[in-house]
C-alpha positions, 0 to 999 in steps of 0.5 A, a space after each residue: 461474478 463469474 460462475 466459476 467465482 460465484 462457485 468459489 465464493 460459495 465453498 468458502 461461505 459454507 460454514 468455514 471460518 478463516 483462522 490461518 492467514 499468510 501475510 508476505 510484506 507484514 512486517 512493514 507499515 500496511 503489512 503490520 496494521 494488517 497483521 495486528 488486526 488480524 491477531 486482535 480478531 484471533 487469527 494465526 498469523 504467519 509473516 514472511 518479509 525480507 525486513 525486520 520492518 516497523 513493529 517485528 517484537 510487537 507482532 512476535 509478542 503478539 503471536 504472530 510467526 514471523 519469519 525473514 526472509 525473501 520471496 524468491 526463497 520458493 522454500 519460504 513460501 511454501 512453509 508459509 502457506 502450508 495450511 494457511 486459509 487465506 493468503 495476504 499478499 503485500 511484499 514488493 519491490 518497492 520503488 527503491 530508486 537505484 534497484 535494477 529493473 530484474 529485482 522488481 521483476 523476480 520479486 513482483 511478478 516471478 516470485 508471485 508466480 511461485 506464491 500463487 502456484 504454492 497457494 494452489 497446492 496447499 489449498 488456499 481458500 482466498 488470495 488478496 492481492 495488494 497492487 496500486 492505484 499508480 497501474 493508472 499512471 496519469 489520470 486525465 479523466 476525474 475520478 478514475 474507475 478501475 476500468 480507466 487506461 493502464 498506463 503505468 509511469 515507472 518500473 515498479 507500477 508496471 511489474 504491479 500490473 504484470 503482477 496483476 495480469 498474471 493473477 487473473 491468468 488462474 481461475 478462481 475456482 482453482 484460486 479464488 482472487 481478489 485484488 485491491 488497488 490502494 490509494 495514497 496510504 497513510 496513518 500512524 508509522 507511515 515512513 513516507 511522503 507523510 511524515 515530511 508533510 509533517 515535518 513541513 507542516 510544523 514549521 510553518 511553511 511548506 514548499 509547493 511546486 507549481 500551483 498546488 492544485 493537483 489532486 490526491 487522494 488518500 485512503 487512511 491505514 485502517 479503511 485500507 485494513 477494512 478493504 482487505 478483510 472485506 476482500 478475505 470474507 465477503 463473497 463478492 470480492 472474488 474475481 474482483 478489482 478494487 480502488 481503495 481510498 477515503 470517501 474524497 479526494 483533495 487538493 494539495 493545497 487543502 492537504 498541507 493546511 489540514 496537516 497544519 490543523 492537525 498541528 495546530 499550526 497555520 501553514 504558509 505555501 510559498 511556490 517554487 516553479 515545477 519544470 526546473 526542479 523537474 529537470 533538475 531531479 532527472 540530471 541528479 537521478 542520471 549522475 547517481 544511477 551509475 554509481 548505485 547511489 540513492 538521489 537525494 532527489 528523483 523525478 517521482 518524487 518531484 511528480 507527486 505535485 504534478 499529477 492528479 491522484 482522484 479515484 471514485 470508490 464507488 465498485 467496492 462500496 457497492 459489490 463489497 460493502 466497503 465504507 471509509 470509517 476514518 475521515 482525513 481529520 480525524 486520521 491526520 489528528 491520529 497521525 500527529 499524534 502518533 508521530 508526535 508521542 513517538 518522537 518524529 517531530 520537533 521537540 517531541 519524545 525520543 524515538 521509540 519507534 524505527 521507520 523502516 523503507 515500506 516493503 508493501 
Protein backbone atom coordinates (compact mmCIF):
# COMPACT_ATOMS: atom_id res chain seq x y z
CA UNK A 1 0.00 0.00 0.00
CA UNK A 2 1.20 3.27 -0.84
CA UNK A 3 1.22 6.22 1.82
CA UNK A 4 -0.89 8.33 0.11
CA UNK A 5 -3.58 4.61 0.45
CA UNK A 6 -2.39 3.83 3.85
CA UNK A 7 -3.32 7.42 4.76
CA UNK A 8 -6.84 6.95 3.10
CA UNK A 9 -7.56 3.73 4.51
CA UNK A 10 -6.70 5.25 7.93
CA UNK A 11 -9.34 8.37 7.47
CA UNK A 12 -11.70 5.97 6.77
CA UNK A 13 -11.23 3.51 9.88
CA UNK A 14 -11.31 6.30 12.17
CA UNK A 15 -14.24 5.50 13.93
CA UNK A 16 -16.75 6.30 10.81
CA UNK A 17 -19.03 3.96 9.84
CA UNK A 18 -20.46 3.50 5.91
CA UNK A 19 -24.41 4.21 6.08
CA UNK A 20 -24.96 5.68 2.52
CA UNK A 21 -23.74 3.65 -0.91
CA UNK A 22 -24.26 4.74 -4.34
CA UNK A 23 -24.91 1.66 -6.51
CA UNK A 24 -24.83 2.32 -10.48
CA UNK A 25 -25.80 -1.03 -12.41
CA UNK A 26 -27.97 -2.14 -9.31
CA UNK A 27 -31.08 -3.06 -10.61
CA UNK A 28 -29.27 -5.97 -12.57
CA UNK A 29 -28.32 -9.66 -11.53
CA UNK A 30 -24.95 -8.72 -9.37
CA UNK A 31 -25.99 -5.03 -8.75
CA UNK A 32 -29.53 -6.55 -7.01
CA UNK A 33 -27.38 -9.34 -4.80
CA UNK A 34 -25.21 -6.07 -3.89
CA UNK A 35 -27.94 -4.12 -3.18
CA UNK A 36 -30.35 -6.45 -1.18
CA UNK A 37 -27.14 -7.00 1.05
CA UNK A 38 -26.46 -4.02 1.67
CA UNK A 39 -30.45 -2.99 2.70
CA UNK A 40 -30.23 -6.37 4.85
CA UNK A 41 -27.13 -4.61 6.69
CA UNK A 42 -29.02 -1.24 7.29
CA UNK A 43 -27.57 0.67 4.46
CA UNK A 44 -29.26 3.58 2.48
CA UNK A 45 -29.11 2.85 -0.89
CA UNK A 46 -29.57 4.65 -3.71
CA UNK A 47 -29.35 3.13 -7.43
CA UNK A 48 -28.88 4.31 -10.65
CA UNK A 49 -29.47 1.95 -13.95
CA UNK A 50 -30.67 2.64 -17.26
CA UNK A 51 -33.02 -0.57 -16.84
CA UNK A 52 -35.82 -1.66 -14.46
CA UNK A 53 -33.57 -4.82 -14.22
CA UNK A 54 -34.38 -8.06 -12.01
CA UNK A 55 -35.71 -7.35 -8.73
CA UNK A 56 -36.75 -3.05 -9.39
CA UNK A 57 -40.16 -3.67 -6.69
CA UNK A 58 -38.24 -5.68 -4.45
CA UNK A 59 -35.35 -3.15 -4.01
CA UNK A 60 -38.10 -0.09 -3.89
CA UNK A 61 -40.06 -2.23 -1.20
CA UNK A 62 -36.88 -2.81 0.43
CA UNK A 63 -36.10 1.11 0.78
CA UNK A 64 -33.87 1.13 -1.57
CA UNK A 65 -34.01 4.52 -3.98
CA UNK A 66 -34.15 3.79 -7.14
CA UNK A 67 -33.76 5.83 -10.03
CA UNK A 68 -33.59 4.98 -13.96
CA UNK A 69 -31.64 6.43 -15.89
CA UNK A 70 -28.38 6.76 -17.85
CA UNK A 71 -24.80 7.17 -16.88
CA UNK A 72 -24.17 9.66 -19.38
CA UNK A 73 -26.90 11.93 -17.40
CA UNK A 74 -23.93 13.67 -15.65
CA UNK A 75 -27.28 15.35 -13.42
CA UNK A 76 -28.04 11.79 -12.38
CA UNK A 77 -24.67 11.00 -11.08
CA UNK A 78 -24.24 13.86 -9.34
CA UNK A 79 -27.62 13.45 -7.28
CA UNK A 80 -26.55 10.21 -6.69
CA UNK A 81 -23.41 10.74 -4.95
CA UNK A 82 -24.54 13.51 -3.23
CA UNK A 83 -23.85 12.57 0.53
CA UNK A 84 -23.17 8.89 -0.69
CA UNK A 85 -20.00 7.34 1.63
CA UNK A 86 -19.15 4.61 -0.37
CA UNK A 87 -19.55 4.47 -4.43
CA UNK A 88 -20.45 1.00 -5.74
CA UNK A 89 -19.71 1.10 -9.27
CA UNK A 90 -20.97 -1.99 -11.63
CA UNK A 91 -22.97 -0.13 -14.81
CA UNK A 92 -21.75 -0.96 -18.21
CA UNK A 93 -22.14 -1.32 -21.38
CA UNK A 94 -22.32 -4.95 -21.47
CA UNK A 95 -21.47 -6.71 -24.43
CA UNK A 96 -24.44 -6.15 -26.35
CA UNK A 97 -23.40 -7.43 -29.83
CA UNK A 98 -24.65 -5.14 -32.24
CA UNK A 99 -23.99 -1.73 -29.85
CA UNK A 100 -21.47 0.81 -31.80
CA UNK A 101 -17.81 0.80 -30.35
CA UNK A 102 -18.72 4.79 -29.01
CA UNK A 103 -21.53 3.50 -26.72
CA UNK A 104 -19.15 1.43 -24.82
CA UNK A 105 -16.85 3.88 -24.66
CA UNK A 106 -19.12 6.92 -23.24
CA UNK A 107 -20.61 4.94 -21.06
CA UNK A 108 -17.48 2.59 -19.77
CA UNK A 109 -14.88 5.11 -19.75
CA UNK A 110 -16.36 8.77 -20.38
CA UNK A 111 -19.30 8.68 -18.11
CA UNK A 112 -16.77 6.97 -15.44
CA UNK A 113 -14.75 9.70 -15.89
CA UNK A 114 -17.82 11.79 -14.60
CA UNK A 115 -18.49 9.38 -11.68
CA UNK A 116 -15.32 9.80 -10.58
CA UNK A 117 -15.00 13.39 -10.69
CA UNK A 118 -18.58 13.79 -8.91
CA UNK A 119 -17.24 11.43 -6.22
CA UNK A 120 -14.55 13.66 -5.42
CA UNK A 121 -16.50 16.69 -5.19
CA UNK A 122 -18.99 15.19 -2.68
CA UNK A 123 -16.63 13.66 -0.80
CA UNK A 124 -16.77 9.75 -1.13
CA UNK A 125 -14.98 7.94 1.19
CA UNK A 126 -14.35 4.65 -0.80
CA UNK A 127 -14.87 3.82 -5.10
CA UNK A 128 -15.34 0.04 -5.62
CA UNK A 129 -14.84 -0.36 -9.15
CA UNK A 130 -16.31 -3.85 -10.77
CA UNK A 131 -14.07 -4.58 -14.04
CA UNK A 132 -13.37 -8.15 -15.34
CA UNK A 133 -11.28 -10.83 -15.37
CA UNK A 134 -11.89 -10.85 -19.43
CA UNK A 135 -9.05 -7.52 -19.13
CA UNK A 136 -6.73 -11.03 -19.40
CA UNK A 137 -8.22 -12.27 -22.48
CA UNK A 138 -6.57 -15.65 -23.36
CA UNK A 139 -4.83 -17.22 -20.47
CA UNK A 140 -1.70 -18.92 -21.54
CA UNK A 141 -0.29 -19.21 -18.06
CA UNK A 142 -2.52 -21.51 -15.49
CA UNK A 143 -3.86 -19.82 -12.64
CA UNK A 144 -3.41 -16.31 -13.88
CA UNK A 145 -2.67 -13.44 -11.18
CA UNK A 146 -3.48 -10.24 -11.62
CA UNK A 147 -0.16 -9.16 -12.97
CA UNK A 148 -0.61 -11.37 -15.85
CA UNK A 149 -0.58 -9.89 -19.62
CA UNK A 150 -3.68 -7.21 -20.32
CA UNK A 151 -4.66 -8.76 -23.25
CA UNK A 152 -8.36 -7.70 -23.92
CA UNK A 153 -10.28 -10.12 -26.84
CA UNK A 154 -13.15 -7.70 -27.83
CA UNK A 155 -14.45 -3.95 -27.33
CA UNK A 156 -16.03 -4.23 -24.09
CA UNK A 157 -13.09 -5.88 -21.99
CA UNK A 158 -10.91 -3.17 -23.43
CA UNK A 159 -12.97 -0.20 -22.42
CA UNK A 160 -13.17 -2.37 -19.02
CA UNK A 161 -9.46 -1.97 -18.77
CA UNK A 162 -9.60 1.94 -19.92
CA UNK A 163 -11.95 2.12 -17.29
CA UNK A 164 -9.37 0.51 -15.12
CA UNK A 165 -6.42 2.72 -16.19
CA UNK A 166 -8.28 5.62 -15.95
CA UNK A 167 -9.26 4.98 -12.25
CA UNK A 168 -5.84 4.44 -11.26
CA UNK A 169 -4.98 7.87 -12.87
CA UNK A 170 -6.47 10.06 -9.38
CA UNK A 171 -4.84 9.36 -6.20
CA UNK A 172 -6.31 7.47 -3.42
CA UNK A 173 -5.88 9.92 -1.19
CA UNK A 174 -8.07 12.15 -3.09
CA UNK A 175 -10.45 8.85 -4.18
CA UNK A 176 -9.72 6.13 -2.32
CA UNK A 177 -10.06 3.05 -5.01
CA UNK A 178 -10.47 -0.39 -5.17
CA UNK A 179 -10.87 -2.59 -7.96
CA UNK A 180 -12.44 -5.89 -8.35
CA UNK A 181 -12.04 -8.15 -11.16
CA UNK A 182 -15.01 -10.74 -11.18
CA UNK A 183 -14.64 -14.30 -12.36
CA UNK A 184 -17.51 -16.17 -14.47
CA UNK A 185 -20.39 -15.05 -12.10
CA UNK A 186 -23.32 -16.94 -11.28
CA UNK A 187 -26.23 -18.03 -8.89
CA UNK A 188 -29.89 -17.52 -8.39
CA UNK A 189 -31.36 -14.72 -11.24
CA UNK A 190 -28.03 -15.09 -13.48
CA UNK A 191 -29.78 -14.29 -17.20
CA UNK A 192 -26.75 -15.61 -18.91
CA UNK A 193 -24.42 -18.75 -20.08
CA UNK A 194 -25.89 -20.50 -16.76
CA UNK A 195 -29.56 -20.70 -17.20
CA UNK A 196 -28.65 -22.58 -20.68
CA UNK A 197 -26.31 -24.93 -19.14
CA UNK A 198 -29.26 -25.65 -17.27
CA UNK A 199 -31.78 -25.91 -19.59
CA UNK A 200 -29.26 -28.51 -21.37
CA UNK A 201 -28.22 -30.11 -18.25
CA UNK A 202 -31.95 -31.20 -18.07
CA UNK A 203 -32.30 -32.62 -20.91
CA UNK A 204 -30.12 -35.11 -20.66
CA UNK A 205 -27.68 -33.88 -23.13
CA UNK A 206 -25.28 -31.05 -23.65
CA UNK A 207 -23.53 -29.89 -26.89
CA UNK A 208 -19.56 -29.53 -26.21
CA UNK A 209 -17.51 -27.82 -28.77
CA UNK A 210 -14.24 -29.35 -28.88
CA UNK A 211 -12.84 -31.66 -26.28
CA UNK A 212 -14.56 -29.94 -23.23
CA UNK A 213 -11.19 -29.61 -21.57
CA UNK A 214 -11.20 -25.77 -21.25
CA UNK A 215 -11.10 -24.44 -18.05
CA UNK A 216 -13.54 -21.93 -16.10
CA UNK A 217 -13.77 -20.61 -13.14
CA UNK A 218 -16.54 -19.44 -11.64
CA UNK A 219 -17.24 -17.25 -8.54
CA UNK A 220 -21.01 -17.61 -6.93
CA UNK A 221 -23.15 -14.53 -6.40
CA UNK A 222 -22.65 -14.00 -2.72
CA UNK A 223 -18.75 -14.70 -2.51
CA UNK A 224 -18.87 -11.84 -5.35
CA UNK A 225 -21.12 -9.61 -2.84
CA UNK A 226 -18.45 -10.84 0.31
CA UNK A 227 -15.47 -9.13 -2.14
CA UNK A 228 -17.31 -6.00 -2.65
CA UNK A 229 -18.14 -5.34 1.05
CA UNK A 230 -14.66 -6.54 2.08
CA UNK A 231 -13.20 -3.80 -0.77
CA UNK A 232 -15.85 -1.03 0.70
CA UNK A 233 -14.66 -1.73 4.62
CA UNK A 234 -11.16 -3.09 4.96
CA UNK A 235 -8.28 -0.86 4.66
CA UNK A 236 -6.10 -2.84 2.70
CA UNK A 237 -8.00 -2.81 -0.32
CA UNK A 238 -7.51 0.51 -1.20
CA UNK A 239 -4.95 1.17 -4.31
CA UNK A 240 -5.91 -2.51 -4.82
CA UNK A 241 -6.83 -4.91 -7.77
CA UNK A 242 -8.39 -7.96 -7.10
CA UNK A 243 -9.53 -11.54 -8.81
CA UNK A 244 -12.69 -12.63 -7.48
CA UNK A 245 -13.69 -16.39 -7.85
CA UNK A 246 -14.52 -19.66 -5.96
CA UNK A 247 -11.67 -21.43 -4.45
CA UNK A 248 -11.20 -23.75 -7.71
CA UNK A 249 -11.62 -23.70 -11.17
CA UNK A 250 -13.18 -26.43 -13.38
CA UNK A 251 -13.23 -27.91 -16.58
CA UNK A 252 -16.05 -28.01 -18.78
CA UNK A 253 -16.63 -31.15 -18.76
CA UNK A 254 -16.77 -31.37 -14.84
CA UNK A 255 -19.06 -27.97 -15.02
CA UNK A 256 -22.32 -29.82 -17.22
CA UNK A 257 -22.13 -32.87 -15.31
CA UNK A 258 -22.12 -31.08 -11.77
CA UNK A 259 -25.18 -28.87 -12.95
CA UNK A 260 -26.54 -32.35 -13.86
CA UNK A 261 -26.18 -33.17 -10.35
CA UNK A 262 -27.73 -30.44 -9.10
CA UNK A 263 -30.62 -31.62 -11.34
CA UNK A 264 -30.47 -35.00 -10.33
CA UNK A 265 -29.99 -35.77 -14.10
CA UNK A 266 -26.69 -37.80 -15.49
CA UNK A 267 -25.63 -35.81 -18.35
CA UNK A 268 -24.75 -36.83 -21.82
CA UNK A 269 -21.67 -34.75 -23.88
CA UNK A 270 -21.92 -35.40 -27.34
CA UNK A 271 -19.04 -33.23 -29.23
CA UNK A 272 -19.21 -30.91 -32.02
CA UNK A 273 -15.80 -29.99 -33.93
CA UNK A 274 -14.83 -25.96 -32.44
CA UNK A 275 -13.35 -24.32 -35.90
CA UNK A 276 -16.41 -24.97 -38.05
CA UNK A 277 -18.84 -23.36 -35.67
CA UNK A 278 -16.22 -20.82 -35.16
CA UNK A 279 -16.31 -19.88 -38.62
CA UNK A 280 -19.87 -20.10 -38.85
CA UNK A 281 -20.75 -17.61 -36.05
CA UNK A 282 -18.16 -14.99 -37.38
CA UNK A 283 -20.26 -15.10 -41.25
CA UNK A 284 -23.59 -14.78 -39.22
CA UNK A 285 -22.21 -11.84 -36.78
CA UNK A 286 -20.78 -10.13 -40.68
CA UNK A 287 -24.38 -10.41 -42.23
CA UNK A 288 -26.43 -9.24 -39.05
CA UNK A 289 -23.81 -6.42 -38.18
CA UNK A 290 -24.86 -4.11 -40.79
CA UNK A 291 -28.73 -4.36 -40.31
CA UNK A 292 -28.26 -3.72 -36.45
CA UNK A 293 -29.50 -7.17 -35.60
CA UNK A 294 -28.66 -9.11 -32.64
CA UNK A 295 -27.03 -12.86 -33.93
CA UNK A 296 -28.39 -15.69 -33.18
CA UNK A 297 -25.07 -16.76 -32.73
CA UNK A 298 -21.42 -14.85 -32.46
CA UNK A 299 -17.81 -15.83 -31.87
CA UNK A 300 -17.58 -14.88 -27.86
CA UNK A 301 -19.87 -16.90 -27.43
CA UNK A 302 -18.64 -19.64 -29.37
CA UNK A 303 -15.06 -18.88 -27.69
CA UNK A 304 -16.54 -19.60 -23.93
CA UNK A 305 -15.33 -23.51 -25.25
CA UNK A 306 -12.13 -22.50 -26.27
CA UNK A 307 -10.35 -20.49 -23.55
CA UNK A 308 -9.30 -21.24 -20.53
CA UNK A 309 -10.74 -18.95 -17.48
CA UNK A 310 -8.13 -20.26 -14.29
CA UNK A 311 -7.37 -17.51 -12.07
CA UNK A 312 -5.36 -17.89 -8.58
CA UNK A 313 -7.35 -16.07 -5.61
CA UNK A 314 -4.75 -15.82 -3.67
CA UNK A 315 -4.06 -11.15 -3.48
CA UNK A 316 -7.09 -10.88 -1.93
CA UNK A 317 -7.48 -13.94 0.32
CA UNK A 318 -4.10 -12.42 1.76
CA UNK A 319 -4.38 -8.47 1.71
CA UNK A 320 -8.41 -8.53 2.06
CA UNK A 321 -9.50 -11.52 4.02
CA UNK A 322 -11.59 -12.74 1.08
CA UNK A 323 -12.73 -16.54 1.68
CA UNK A 324 -15.14 -18.12 -0.78
CA UNK A 325 -18.35 -19.32 1.70
CA UNK A 326 -20.40 -20.97 -0.97
CA UNK A 327 -18.52 -24.19 -2.92
CA UNK A 328 -19.76 -24.91 -6.68
CA UNK A 329 -22.52 -27.66 -5.19
CA UNK A 330 -24.00 -26.18 -2.81
CA UNK A 331 -24.24 -22.75 -5.40
CA UNK A 332 -25.54 -25.06 -8.42
CA UNK A 333 -27.76 -26.74 -5.71
CA UNK A 334 -29.17 -23.14 -4.69
CA UNK A 335 -29.30 -22.18 -8.18
CA UNK A 336 -31.50 -25.13 -9.58
CA UNK A 337 -33.48 -24.42 -7.14
CA UNK A 338 -34.03 -20.92 -7.65
CA UNK A 339 -34.68 -21.30 -11.18
CA UNK A 340 -36.76 -24.03 -10.75
CA UNK A 341 -39.36 -22.56 -8.23
CA UNK A 342 -39.45 -19.61 -10.49
CA UNK A 343 -40.37 -21.33 -13.60
CA UNK A 344 -37.00 -21.20 -16.21
CA UNK A 345 -36.98 -25.11 -16.33
CA UNK A 346 -39.33 -27.45 -17.85
CA UNK A 347 -42.13 -28.09 -16.19
CA UNK A 348 -41.57 -26.03 -13.21
CA UNK A 349 -43.92 -23.10 -11.94
CA UNK A 350 -44.68 -20.16 -13.89
CA UNK A 351 -42.45 -17.45 -14.22
CA UNK A 352 -42.68 -14.98 -11.57
CA UNK A 353 -39.42 -13.55 -12.01
CA UNK A 354 -38.27 -11.30 -15.56
CA UNK A 355 -34.54 -12.10 -16.48
CA UNK A 356 -33.45 -8.71 -17.78
CA UNK A 357 -29.99 -8.31 -20.14
CA UNK A 358 -26.98 -7.81 -17.23
CA UNK A 359 -26.20 -4.28 -16.93
CA UNK A 360 -22.90 -5.22 -14.79
Amino acid sequence: MTPSAAAAADEWNEGEVAVRAFVTGGTGFTGAALTMRLLDEGWDVHVLDVAPGLMLRELRERGATVTIGDMRDRNLVEFGVSGADVVFHLAAAFRAIHLPDRDYYQVNVTAMRTLCEASIEAGVKRFVYCSTCGVHGGITSVPATEDSPIEPNDYYQETKWLGEKLLQEFDVQTLPWSIIRPLGIYGPGDPGRFLMLYRFAEKGRFPMLGNGSTLFHPVYIDNLVDSFLLAAENRNAVGGIYLIGDEEYISLNDLVHEVGRSLGRRVRIFRLPFAPVWIGAALIEGFCKPFGIPPPLFRRRVDWYRLDRAFSIERAKSEIGYRPRIDLREGLARTAEWYRTHGYLHGSAARTHPLPRPTA
